[in-house]
N, C-alpha and C positions, 0 to 999 in steps of 0.2 A: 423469607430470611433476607433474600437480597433487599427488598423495598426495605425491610425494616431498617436493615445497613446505610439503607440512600437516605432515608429521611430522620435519619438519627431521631428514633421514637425513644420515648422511654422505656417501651416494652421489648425493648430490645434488650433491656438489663433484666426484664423476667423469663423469655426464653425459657422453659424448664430443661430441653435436652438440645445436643449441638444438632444442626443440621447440614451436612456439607454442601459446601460452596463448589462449582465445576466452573471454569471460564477457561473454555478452547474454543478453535476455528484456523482457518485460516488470517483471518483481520486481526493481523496479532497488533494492531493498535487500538482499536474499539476495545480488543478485550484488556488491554493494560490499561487505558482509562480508567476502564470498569474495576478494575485492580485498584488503582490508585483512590478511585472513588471511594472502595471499597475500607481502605486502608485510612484516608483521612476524615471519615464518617467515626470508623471506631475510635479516633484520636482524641474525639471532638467529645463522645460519650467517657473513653478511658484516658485522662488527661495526662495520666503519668510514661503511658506506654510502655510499660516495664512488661506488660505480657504478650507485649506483640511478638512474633515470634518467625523466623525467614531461616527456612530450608533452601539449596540446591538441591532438588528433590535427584539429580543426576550421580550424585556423588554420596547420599545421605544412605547411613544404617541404619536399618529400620530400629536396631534397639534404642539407639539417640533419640528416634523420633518417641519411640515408648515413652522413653525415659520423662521427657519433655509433658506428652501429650499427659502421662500419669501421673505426674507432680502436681501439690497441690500450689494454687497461688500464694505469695505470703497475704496481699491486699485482697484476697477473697473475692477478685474479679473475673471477669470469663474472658480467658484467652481466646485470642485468633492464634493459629496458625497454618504459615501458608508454606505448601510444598510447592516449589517450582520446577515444571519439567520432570515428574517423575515418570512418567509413563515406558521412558526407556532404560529405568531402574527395574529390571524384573526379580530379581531377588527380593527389593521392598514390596512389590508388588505382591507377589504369592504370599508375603508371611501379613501382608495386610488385610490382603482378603481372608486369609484365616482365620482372623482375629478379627474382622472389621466393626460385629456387634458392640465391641466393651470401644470403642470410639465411639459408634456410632449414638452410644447413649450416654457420654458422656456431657460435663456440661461447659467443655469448651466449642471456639469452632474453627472447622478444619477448613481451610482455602485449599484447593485443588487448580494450579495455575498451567496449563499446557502451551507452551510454545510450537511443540512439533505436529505433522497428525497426527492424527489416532484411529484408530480402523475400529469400524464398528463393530466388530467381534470381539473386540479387545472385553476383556471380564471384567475391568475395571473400571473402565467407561460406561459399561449398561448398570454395574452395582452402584456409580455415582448420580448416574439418570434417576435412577428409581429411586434411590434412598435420600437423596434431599435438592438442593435448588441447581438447576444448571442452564447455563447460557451459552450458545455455539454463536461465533461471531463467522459469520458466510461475507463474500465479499459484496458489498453493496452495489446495485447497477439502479439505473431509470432513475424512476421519483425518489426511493429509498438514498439514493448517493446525491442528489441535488437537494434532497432535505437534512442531512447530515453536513454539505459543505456548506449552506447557509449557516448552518447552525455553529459551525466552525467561525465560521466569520464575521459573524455578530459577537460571538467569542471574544474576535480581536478586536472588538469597538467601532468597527464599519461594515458598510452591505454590499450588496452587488447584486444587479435584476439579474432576470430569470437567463438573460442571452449571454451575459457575461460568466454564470453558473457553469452552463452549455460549454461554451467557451475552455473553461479551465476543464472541468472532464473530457473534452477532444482534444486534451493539449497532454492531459498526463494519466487520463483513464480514474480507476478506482483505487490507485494504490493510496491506502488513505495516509499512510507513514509520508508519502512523496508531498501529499494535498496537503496536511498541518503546516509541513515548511516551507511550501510555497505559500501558502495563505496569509502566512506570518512575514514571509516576506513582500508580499505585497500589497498587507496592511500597513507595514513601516512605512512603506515607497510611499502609500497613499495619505499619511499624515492624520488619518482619523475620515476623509473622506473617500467617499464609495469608490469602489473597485471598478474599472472599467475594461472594458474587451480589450481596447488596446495596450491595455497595461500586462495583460498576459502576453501580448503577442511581443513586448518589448522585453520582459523579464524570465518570460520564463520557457524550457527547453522542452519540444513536444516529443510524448515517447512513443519511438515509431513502433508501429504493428509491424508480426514478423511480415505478414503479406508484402508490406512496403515494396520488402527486401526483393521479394520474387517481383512486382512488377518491376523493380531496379536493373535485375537481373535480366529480363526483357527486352530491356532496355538496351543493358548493354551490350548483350546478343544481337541487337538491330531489328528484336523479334516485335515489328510493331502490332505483329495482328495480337502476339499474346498478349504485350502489355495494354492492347485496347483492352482484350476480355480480361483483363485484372481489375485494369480499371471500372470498366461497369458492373463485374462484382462487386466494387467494394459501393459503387452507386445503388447499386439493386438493395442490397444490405443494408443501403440507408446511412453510409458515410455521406457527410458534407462535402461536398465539393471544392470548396476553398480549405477546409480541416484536411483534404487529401493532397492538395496542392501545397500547402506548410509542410506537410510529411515529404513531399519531394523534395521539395526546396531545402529541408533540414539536411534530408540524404545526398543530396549532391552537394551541399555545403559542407559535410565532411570528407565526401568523397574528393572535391577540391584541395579540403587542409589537406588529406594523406596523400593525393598525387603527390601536392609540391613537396611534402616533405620526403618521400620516395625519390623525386628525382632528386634532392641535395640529398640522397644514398644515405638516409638518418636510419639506424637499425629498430627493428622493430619497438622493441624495447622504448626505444626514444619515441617514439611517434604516441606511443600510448602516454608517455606522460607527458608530453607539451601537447597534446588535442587533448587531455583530462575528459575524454568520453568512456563511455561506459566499456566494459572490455570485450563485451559481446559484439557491440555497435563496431568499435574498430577492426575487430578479428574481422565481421564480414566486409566491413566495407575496406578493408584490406586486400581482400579477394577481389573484389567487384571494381578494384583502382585500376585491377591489370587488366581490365575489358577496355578502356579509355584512354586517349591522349590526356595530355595537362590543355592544351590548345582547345581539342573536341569538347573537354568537363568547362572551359570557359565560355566557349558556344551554348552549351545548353544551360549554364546558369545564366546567363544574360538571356535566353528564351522564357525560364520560369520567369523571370524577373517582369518580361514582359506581360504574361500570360497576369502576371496577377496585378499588373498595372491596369487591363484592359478590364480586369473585374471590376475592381478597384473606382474604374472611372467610368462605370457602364457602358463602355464600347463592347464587351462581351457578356455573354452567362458563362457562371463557373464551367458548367460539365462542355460549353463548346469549346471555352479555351485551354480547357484541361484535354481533347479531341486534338485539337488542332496542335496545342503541344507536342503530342508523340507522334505525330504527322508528319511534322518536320524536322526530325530529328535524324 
C-alpha cells in the first residue's frame, strides 16, 4: 500500500479493501515526510481532495470517526483518513479495537500517524503491524544518516563530499529536524554551489554531548587527571579530535558570554534570552560559571584558540594538543 501511495499507480484506485497505514518512531521527521508524501501522492490521484480527511486523534471521538469512516463518498472515491496521535486516546482505542474488522474491510484508508511512543505491548500497535502496511522510523547513525543527508542536499540543488557529510553529523548529530534547517540553510549561503566543511564550521552551532559537560566539570574542578580520562574516552570511542576540540571551544565560549553577563549581576532570566542558547546548555553551564574567574575563562579560551591554531597549521596533532591543553590549565 505504501509503494502504491509513492508511485501514484493506477491500482491504487482498484485496491479492493483498505489497508491501514502505521508511521511512528522516534524520527518524527522522516516519518512526516512519509506523511506528507503520503498525502500529496493521493492528491495527485484524487484531484478534488474532498475525501481527504485529518483527525487529532488526541481529542477525536470515536463515534465522529465512525461517523466519517462509514459515510459513503458523494464522488464515489476512496477516502484517506488520517488519525494523528491517537495512541494516547484510550477510550478511541478499546472501542476501535472492538470494532476494528468492519474498518478493516472497508474500502477507504486509514492513516495511523504517531507522534509520541508507543510501547510494544500496546494492543494497538501489534493489531496495526499485522493487519496492514507499517513503517517505524528509528533514528538514523553511520552510513544510513550520511545517505539520507546527501540525499537532503541534493534536495536543495547542491552536494557536499563525504568529509563535509562527516562534518555536519559531528557538528549536530542525527537530529534530522535540526539537519533539514541547517542544510537549507547552507544551501542558501552556498548559492547552488557545493557545501564545504568550512561553511559548517562558520554557520552552524555544534551540539554538545552531555559527556562534554563532565569533562567541563573537570575542568573546572582543576581535576586534570579526570578530564584526561574523559578525554581519551571519548578518543577510544572514536570521537575526532578537532570535533572534540570545537565541543570545548563551543562550551567555554558560552561559559564566557554567562560569566560576563553574571558579573553585570543580569538575572537569570536575562542571560537566557540575550545568549538565545538552548535552556538546558545555559542551566549547566550556569553552574559550571561559578567554578571560574571571568580573567581564568579568558586564559583558557585564548589556550583553545591556540591549541587549534597549532592543529590548524601542523605544528601539532589534534589528540597532542588537545593533551597538552588540559595540562596547562
Amino acid at each position: 500500500m505504501l509503494d502504491e501511495l509513492e508511485e501514484v499507480d493506477t491500482e491504487f484506485i482498484e485496491v479492493p479493501k483498505i489497508m491501514t497505514i502505521f508511521l511512528y518512531g522516534p524520527d518524527t521527521y522522516r516519518s512526516r515526510q512519509k506523511l506528507n508524501e503520503i498525502i500529496e501522492n493521493y492528491k495527485k490521484v484524487r484531484k478534488s481532495g474532498l475525501n481527504l480527511r485529518f483527525f487529532d486523534g488526541e481529542e477525536l471521538d470515536f463515534e465522529d470517526f465512525r461517523d466519517e469512516a462509514q459515510s459513503s463518498s458523494m464522488f464515489a472515491e476512496k477516502k484517506l483518513i488520517i488519525l494523528k496521535n491517537i495512541f494516547s486516546n484510550q477510550g478511541f482505542k478499546e472501542k476501535f479495537l472492538k470494532d476494528c474488522k468492519k474498518f478493516v474491510n472497508s474500502q477507504d484508508i486509514i492513516l495511523f500517524y504517531e507522534e509520541s511512543e508507543v510501547l510494544e505491548s500496546d494492543k494497538l500497535l501489534k493489531f496495526l503491524k499485522k493487519s496492514g502496511d507499517s513503517q517505524e522510523f528509528k533514528p538514523l547513525d553511520g552510513v544510513s544518516l550520511k545517505s539520507w543527508i546527501k540525499k537532503e542536499i541534493e534536495k536543495c540543488g547542491t552536494k557536499a563530499n563525504p568529509e563535509t557529510i562527516s562534518k555536519l553529523t559531528e557538528f549536530v548529530g542525527n537530529d534530522t529536524w535540526r539537519l533539514s534547517n541547517e542544510i537549507q540553510k547552507l544551501a542558501s549561503f552556498r548559492g547552488g554551489k557545493d557545501i564545504q566543511a568550512k561553511d559548517i564550521e562558520l554557520l552552524v552551532r555544534p551540539e554538545i554531548d552531555n559527556n562534554i559537560f563532565k569533562t567541563i566539570d573537570a575542568i573546572a574542578l582543576k581535576n586534570k587527571k579526570k578530564a584526561l580520562e574523559l578525554l581519551h574516552k571519548h578518543l577510544r570511542k572514536g570521537d575526532n579530535p578537532q570535533y572534540l576540540l570545537s565541543m570545548i571551544n563551543f562550551q567555554f565560549r558560552n561559559l564566557l558570554m554567562i560569566k560576563e553577563l553574571i558579573e553585570k549581576n543580569q538575572p537569570y532570566y536575562s542571560i537566557l534570552r540575550k545568549t538565545q542558547l538552548n535552556p538546558f546548555v545555559v542551566k549547566k553551564s550556569y553552574q559550571q560559571a561559578q567554578g571560574f574567574g571571568l580573567s581564568e575563562l579568558k586564559k583558557i579560551y585564548r589556550k583553545i584558540f591556540q591549541a587549534d591554531l597549532n592543529i590548524k597549521t601542523g605544528k601539532m596533532k589534534a589528540e597532542t594538543a588537545l593533551d597538552l591543553f588540559i595540562a596547562e590549565i
